[in-house]
SEFI-637394 format. One record per atom (N, C-alpha, C): residue in one letter; y, z, x. Coordinates in pm, whole numbers, plus 50000, padded with zeros to 5 digits. Example, Ala and Ser with C-alpha at 12.3 -4.5 7.8 and 13.67 -1.06 7.14 Angstrom:
# SEFI-637394
A494315078051319;A495505078051230;A496705078051320;S497755070851285;S498945071451367;S500035078751290;
***
This chain:
# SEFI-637394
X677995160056790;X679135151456818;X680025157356928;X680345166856927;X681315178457035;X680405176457117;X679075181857127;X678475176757257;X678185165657386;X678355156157285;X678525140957317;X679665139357372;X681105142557310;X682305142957402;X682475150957487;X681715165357503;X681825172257625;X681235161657702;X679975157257733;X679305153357812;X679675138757877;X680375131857756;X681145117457811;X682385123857902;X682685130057888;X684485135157939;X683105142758101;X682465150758104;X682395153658217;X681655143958308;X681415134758253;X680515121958309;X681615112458380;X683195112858311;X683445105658305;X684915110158486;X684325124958463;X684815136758564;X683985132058705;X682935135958681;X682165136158806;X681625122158866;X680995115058792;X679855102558830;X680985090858815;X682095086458726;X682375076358664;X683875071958695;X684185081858811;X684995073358885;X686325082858836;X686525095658754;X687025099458741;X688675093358642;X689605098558626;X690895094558515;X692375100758549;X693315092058535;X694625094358592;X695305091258471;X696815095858523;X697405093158354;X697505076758311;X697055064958393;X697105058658342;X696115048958314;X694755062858306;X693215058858239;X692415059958321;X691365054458246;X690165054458397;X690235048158496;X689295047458614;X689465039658709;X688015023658671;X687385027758599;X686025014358598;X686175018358456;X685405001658454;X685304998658354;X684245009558235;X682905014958316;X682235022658239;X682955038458229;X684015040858287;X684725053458264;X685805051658155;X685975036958141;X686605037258008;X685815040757895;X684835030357898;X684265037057740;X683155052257764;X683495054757903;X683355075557829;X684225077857815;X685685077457834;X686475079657788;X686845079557641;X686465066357578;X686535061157449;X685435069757355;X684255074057390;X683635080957337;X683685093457334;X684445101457473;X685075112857461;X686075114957360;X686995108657358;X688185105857223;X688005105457101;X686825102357116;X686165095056926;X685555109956904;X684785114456929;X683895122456953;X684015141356933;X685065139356996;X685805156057029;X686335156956904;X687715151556833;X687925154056701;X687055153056585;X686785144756569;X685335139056483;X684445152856451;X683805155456605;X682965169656622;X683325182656566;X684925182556634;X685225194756571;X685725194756410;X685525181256363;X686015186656181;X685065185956170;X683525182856218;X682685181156093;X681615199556174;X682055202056284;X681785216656297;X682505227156252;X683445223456170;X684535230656088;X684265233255980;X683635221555932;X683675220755773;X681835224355769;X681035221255852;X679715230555832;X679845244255851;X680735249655890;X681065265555906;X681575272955800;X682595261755737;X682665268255606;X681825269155499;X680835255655476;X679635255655421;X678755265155439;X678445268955573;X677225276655600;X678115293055535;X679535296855518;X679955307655505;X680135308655343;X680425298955287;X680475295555144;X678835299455112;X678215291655119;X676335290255089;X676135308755084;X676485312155259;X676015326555255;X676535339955158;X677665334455093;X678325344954984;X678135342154868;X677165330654827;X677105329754681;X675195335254682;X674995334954774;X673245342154786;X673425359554787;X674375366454832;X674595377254781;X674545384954681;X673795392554609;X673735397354462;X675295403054445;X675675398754307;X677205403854237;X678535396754320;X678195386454389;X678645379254434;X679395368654333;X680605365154324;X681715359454222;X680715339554229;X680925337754178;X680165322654149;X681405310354098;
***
């Protein structure tokens, strides 16, 4: 998902006509824009919350590890 909004946001940089504060300039730089937006937060809670999973998971496989 983070990947997807990196890649809409630099698409939306280079090829797509680029963004000013008062949005894109075309119509297809809006919706990378829109998918950059959606995308970036989205990404980073659900790469948040697999990090704690994957850190949770790895301390209960530990022997004498609290359960």
């Amino acid at each position: 998902m983070v990947g997807a909004g990196v890649l809409a946001a630099i698409l939306l940089q280079t090829l797509l006509g680029g963004f000013s504060r008062t949005g894109a300039s075309t119509n297809t730089g809006w919706f990378a824009l829109i998918i950059a937006l959606m995308c970036l937060p989205f990404g980073g809670l659900l790469l948040t919350l697999g990090i704690a999973k994957w850190l949770r998971n790895r301390g209960m496989h530990h022997p004498g590890a609290p359960r």
